[in-house]
C-alpha positions as CSV (number, residue, x, y, z in Angstrom):
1,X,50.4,-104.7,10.1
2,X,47.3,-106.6,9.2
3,X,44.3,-105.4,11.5
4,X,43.5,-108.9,12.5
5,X,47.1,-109.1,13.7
6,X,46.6,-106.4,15.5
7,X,43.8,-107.6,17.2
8,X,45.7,-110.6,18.4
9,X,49.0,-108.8,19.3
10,X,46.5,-106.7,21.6
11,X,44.7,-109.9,23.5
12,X,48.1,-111.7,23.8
13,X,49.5,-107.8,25.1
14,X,46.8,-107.6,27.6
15,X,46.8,-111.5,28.8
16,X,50.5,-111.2,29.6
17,X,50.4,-107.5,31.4
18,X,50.5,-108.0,35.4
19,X,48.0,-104.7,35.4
20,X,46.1,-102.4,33.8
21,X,47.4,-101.2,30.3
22,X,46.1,-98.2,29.1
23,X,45.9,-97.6,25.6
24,X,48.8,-95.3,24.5
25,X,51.1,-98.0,26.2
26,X,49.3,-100.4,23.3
27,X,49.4,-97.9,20.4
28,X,52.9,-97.5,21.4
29,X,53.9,-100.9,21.3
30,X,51.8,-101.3,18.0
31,X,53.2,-98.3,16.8
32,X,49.4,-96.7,15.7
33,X,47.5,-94.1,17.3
34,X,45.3,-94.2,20.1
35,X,42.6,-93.9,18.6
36,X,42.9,-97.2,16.4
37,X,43.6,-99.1,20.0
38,X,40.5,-97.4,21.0
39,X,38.6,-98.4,18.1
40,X,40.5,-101.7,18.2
41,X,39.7,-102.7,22.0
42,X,35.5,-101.9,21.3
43,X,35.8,-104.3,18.0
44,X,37.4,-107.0,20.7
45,X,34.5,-106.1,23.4
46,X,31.8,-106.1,20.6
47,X,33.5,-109.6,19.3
48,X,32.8,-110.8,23.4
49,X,36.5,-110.7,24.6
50,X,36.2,-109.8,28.2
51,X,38.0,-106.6,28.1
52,X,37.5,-104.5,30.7
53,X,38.8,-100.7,31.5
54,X,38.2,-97.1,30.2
55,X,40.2,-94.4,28.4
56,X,42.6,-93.1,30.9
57,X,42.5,-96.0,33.2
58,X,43.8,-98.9,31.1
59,X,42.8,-102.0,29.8
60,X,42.8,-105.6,31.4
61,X,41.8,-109.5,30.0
62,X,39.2,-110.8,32.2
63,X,40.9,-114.0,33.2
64,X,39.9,-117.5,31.9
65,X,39.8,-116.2,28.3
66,X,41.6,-118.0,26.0
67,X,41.2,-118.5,22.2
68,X,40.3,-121.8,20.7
69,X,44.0,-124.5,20.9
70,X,45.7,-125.3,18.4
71,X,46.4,-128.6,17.6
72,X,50.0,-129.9,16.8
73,X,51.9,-133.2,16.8
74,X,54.8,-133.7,18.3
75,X,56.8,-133.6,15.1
76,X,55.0,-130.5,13.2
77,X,55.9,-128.6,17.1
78,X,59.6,-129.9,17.3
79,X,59.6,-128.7,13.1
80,X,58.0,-125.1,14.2
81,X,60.5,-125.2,17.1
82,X,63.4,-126.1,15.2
83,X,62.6,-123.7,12.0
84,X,62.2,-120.6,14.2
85,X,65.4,-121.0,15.4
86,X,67.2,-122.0,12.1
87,X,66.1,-118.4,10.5
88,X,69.0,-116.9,13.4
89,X,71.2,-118.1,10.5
90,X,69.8,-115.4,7.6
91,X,71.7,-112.8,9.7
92,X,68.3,-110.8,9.1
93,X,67.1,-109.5,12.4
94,X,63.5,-108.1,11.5
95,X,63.1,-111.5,10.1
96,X,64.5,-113.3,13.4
97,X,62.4,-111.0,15.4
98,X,58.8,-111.7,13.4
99,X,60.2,-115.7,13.7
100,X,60.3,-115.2,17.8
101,X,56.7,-113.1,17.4
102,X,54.9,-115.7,15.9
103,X,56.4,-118.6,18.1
104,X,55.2,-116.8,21.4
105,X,52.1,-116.6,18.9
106,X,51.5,-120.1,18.5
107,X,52.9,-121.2,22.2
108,X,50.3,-118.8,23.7
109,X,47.3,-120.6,22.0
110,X,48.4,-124.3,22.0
111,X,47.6,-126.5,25.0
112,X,49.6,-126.6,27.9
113,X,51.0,-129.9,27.1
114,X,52.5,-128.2,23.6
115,X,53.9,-124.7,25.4
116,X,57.0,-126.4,26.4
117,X,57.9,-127.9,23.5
118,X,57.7,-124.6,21.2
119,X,59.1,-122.4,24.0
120,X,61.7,-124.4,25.6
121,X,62.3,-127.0,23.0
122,X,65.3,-129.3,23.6
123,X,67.2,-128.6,20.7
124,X,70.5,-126.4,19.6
125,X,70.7,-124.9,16.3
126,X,74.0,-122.9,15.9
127,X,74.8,-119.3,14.3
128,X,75.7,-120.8,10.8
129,X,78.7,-119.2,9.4
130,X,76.7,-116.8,6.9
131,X,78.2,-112.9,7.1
132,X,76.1,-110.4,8.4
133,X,75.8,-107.6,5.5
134,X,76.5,-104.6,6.3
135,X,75.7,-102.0,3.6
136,X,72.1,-103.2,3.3
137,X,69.1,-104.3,5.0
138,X,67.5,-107.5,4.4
139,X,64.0,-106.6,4.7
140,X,64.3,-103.7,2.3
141,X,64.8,-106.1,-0.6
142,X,62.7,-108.1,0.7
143,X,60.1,-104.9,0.7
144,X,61.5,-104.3,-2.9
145,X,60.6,-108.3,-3.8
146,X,57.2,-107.7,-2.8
147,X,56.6,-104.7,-4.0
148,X,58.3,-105.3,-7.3
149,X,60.8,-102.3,-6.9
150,X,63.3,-101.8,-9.3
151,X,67.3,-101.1,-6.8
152,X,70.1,-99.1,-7.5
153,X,73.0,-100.9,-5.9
154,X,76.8,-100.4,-5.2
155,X,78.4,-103.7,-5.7
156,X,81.9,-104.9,-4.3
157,X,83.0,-108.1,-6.5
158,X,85.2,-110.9,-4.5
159,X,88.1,-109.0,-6.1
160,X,86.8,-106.1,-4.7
161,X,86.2,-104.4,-8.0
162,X,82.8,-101.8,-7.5
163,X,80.0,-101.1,-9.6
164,X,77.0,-99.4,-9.5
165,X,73.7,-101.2,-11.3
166,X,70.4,-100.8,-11.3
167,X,68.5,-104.4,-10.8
168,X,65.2,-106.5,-10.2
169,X,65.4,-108.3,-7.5
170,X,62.9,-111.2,-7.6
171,X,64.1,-113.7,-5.1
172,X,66.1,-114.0,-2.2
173,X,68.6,-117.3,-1.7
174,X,69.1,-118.8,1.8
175,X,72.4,-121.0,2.5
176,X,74.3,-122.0,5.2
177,X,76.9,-119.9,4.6
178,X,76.0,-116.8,2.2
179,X,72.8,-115.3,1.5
180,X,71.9,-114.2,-2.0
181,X,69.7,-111.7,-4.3
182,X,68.3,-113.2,-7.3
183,X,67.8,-110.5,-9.5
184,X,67.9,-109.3,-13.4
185,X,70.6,-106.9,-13.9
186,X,70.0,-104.2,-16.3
187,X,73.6,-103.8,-16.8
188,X,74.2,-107.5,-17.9
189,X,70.7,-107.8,-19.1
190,X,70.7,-111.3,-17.8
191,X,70.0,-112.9,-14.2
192,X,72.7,-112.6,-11.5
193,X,72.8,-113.4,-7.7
194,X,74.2,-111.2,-5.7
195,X,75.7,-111.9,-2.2
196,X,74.2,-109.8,0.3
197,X,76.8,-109.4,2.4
198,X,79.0,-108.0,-0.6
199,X,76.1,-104.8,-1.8
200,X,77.6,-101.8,-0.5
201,X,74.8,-99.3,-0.8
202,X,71.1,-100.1,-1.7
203,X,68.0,-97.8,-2.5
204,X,64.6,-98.7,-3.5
205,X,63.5,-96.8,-6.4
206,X,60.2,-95.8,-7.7
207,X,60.1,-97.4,-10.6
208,X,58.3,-101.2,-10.6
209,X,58.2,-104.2,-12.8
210,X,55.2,-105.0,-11.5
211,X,53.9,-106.5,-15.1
212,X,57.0,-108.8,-15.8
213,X,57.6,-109.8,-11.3
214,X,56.0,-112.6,-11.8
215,X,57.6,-113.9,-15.4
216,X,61.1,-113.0,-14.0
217,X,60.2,-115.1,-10.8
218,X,59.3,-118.2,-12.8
219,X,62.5,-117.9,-14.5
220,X,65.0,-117.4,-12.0
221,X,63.5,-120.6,-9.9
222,X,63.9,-122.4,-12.9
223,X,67.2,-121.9,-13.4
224,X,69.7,-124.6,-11.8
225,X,70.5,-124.2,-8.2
226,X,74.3,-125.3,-6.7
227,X,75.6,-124.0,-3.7
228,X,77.9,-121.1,-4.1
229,X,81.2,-121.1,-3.5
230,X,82.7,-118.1,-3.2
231,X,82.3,-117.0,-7.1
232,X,81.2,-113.3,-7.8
233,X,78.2,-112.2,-9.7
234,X,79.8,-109.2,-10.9
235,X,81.3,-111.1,-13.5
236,X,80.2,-112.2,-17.2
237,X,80.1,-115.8,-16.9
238,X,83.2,-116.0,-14.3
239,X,81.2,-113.0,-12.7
240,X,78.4,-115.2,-11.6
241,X,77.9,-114.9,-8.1
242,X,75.9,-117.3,-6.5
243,X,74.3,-120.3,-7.4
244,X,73.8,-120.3,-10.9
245,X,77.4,-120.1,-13.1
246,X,77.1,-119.5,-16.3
247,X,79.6,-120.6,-19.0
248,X,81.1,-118.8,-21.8
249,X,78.8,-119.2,-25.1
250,X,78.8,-122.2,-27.1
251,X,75.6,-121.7,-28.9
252,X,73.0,-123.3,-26.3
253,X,71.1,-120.8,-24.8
254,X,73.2,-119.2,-21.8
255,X,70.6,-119.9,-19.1
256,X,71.4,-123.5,-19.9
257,X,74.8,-123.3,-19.0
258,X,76.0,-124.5,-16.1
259,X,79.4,-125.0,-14.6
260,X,80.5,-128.2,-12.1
261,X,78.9,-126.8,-9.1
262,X,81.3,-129.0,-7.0
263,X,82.6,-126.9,-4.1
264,X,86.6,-126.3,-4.9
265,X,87.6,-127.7,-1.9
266,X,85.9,-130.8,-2.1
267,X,87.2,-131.1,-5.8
268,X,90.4,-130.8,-4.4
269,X,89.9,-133.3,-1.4
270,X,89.0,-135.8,-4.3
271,X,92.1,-135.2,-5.9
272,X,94.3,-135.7,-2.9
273,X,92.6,-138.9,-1.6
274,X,92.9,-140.1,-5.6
275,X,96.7,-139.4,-5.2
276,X,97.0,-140.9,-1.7
């Protein structure tokens, strides 16, 4: 965690306590030492927050202190509203949980007229339909994204063939229902998306890409994006899961190859209302 979040998490900690909270309560929470709150909470003071207490004793937010508003229209707080409560659909729960941190966040420091709308906004988003993986953890490839970590996954195909392969994972791919890895595949030595919900086993490795992150990045958002539906990326081109489907060589290059992306239910909807 960023100091300067830190130093907010402990004024919004300390404005919502009923009494005193001492500092290994904070570090706790924070999940630092004492010390650090301690050196934290005399940063605040020196920056004139009205914190008062001592070592021992706890810690307490002089009322009437409150950081500057923030200023919203009704439409960017019903989009912040609505977009916290859409990410409940990544079936990602660190992610979900840092969504509801930074809305209490932003309805803490808004003005009274505004709390309502982000805390209690009038609006239902449901689950989604996306399955909730089981053999990984979202936020470690998200940590091996950022940190441009190579992955040794165990992969179970839609025909529930396994392989093991080592990968790059550059990107992750958000729909309603399936979540996806964009990543190059040193086994295929090409891109492939990989459905969460389908990697068995994941570990970070040591070794990075950090030189060619940002050149595989570029690439795999250029590449066409259709919604999957329910095609494997363990494949060679009928392998492809996710979004981007390659088809079998025919000279162009393969990352130009694409096949109809139409969902095969609704290409077979089409048929039957053709033959009705």
């Amino acid at each position: 965690m960023r100091r300067a979040d830190r130093l907010f998490d402990i004024i919004q900690k300390l404005r919502a306590a009923p009494r005193p909270v001492t500092a290994a309560a904070l570090a706790g929470e924070l999940e630092v030492t004492v010390r650090t709150v301690y050196r934290d909470i005399a940063a605040l003071q020196g920056s004139r927050v009205p914190i008062e207490g001592a070592p021992g004793l706890g810690y307490v937010l002089r009322s009437g202190f409150d950081l500057p508003p923030l200023m919203f229209t009704a439409e960017e707080a019903d989009a912040i509203a609505i977009g916290v409560r859409l990410l409940r659909r990544l079936r990602d729960p660190k992610l979900q949980r840092a969504a509801e941190s930074v809305l209490a966040k932003l309805t803490a420091v808004v003005p009274k007229a505004l709390q309502s709308q982000l805390a209690a906004a009038p609006v239902y988003v449901s689950d989604g339909s996306a399955p909730a993986p089981a053999g990984v953890d979202p936020a470690a490839l998200r940590t091996a994204i950022h940190e441009a970590r190579k992955v040794a996954i165990a992969y179970m195909d839609e025909a529930g063939q396994r392989t093991n392969r080592t990968i790059r994972p550059v990107a992750m791919g958000y729909y309603v229902d399936v979540t996806l890895l964009g990543a190059w595949c040193e086994l295929r030595d090409d891109f492939r998306n990989f459905r969460v919900d389908r990697i068995l086993t994941a570990e970070l490795l040591d070794e990075r890409f950090t030189a060619e992150s940002a050149k595989l990045t570029a690439q795999w958002l250029a590449l066409p994006k259709h919604r999957p539906d329910g095609v494997t990326a363990e494949q060679r081109p009928a392998e492809t899961s996710g979004a981007v489907v390659p088809l079998p060589r025919t000279g162009a290059p393969r990352s130009a190859r694409r096949s109809d992306p139409t969902p095969r239910r609704v290409r077979a909807q089409s048929r039957a209302e053709a033959a009705g």
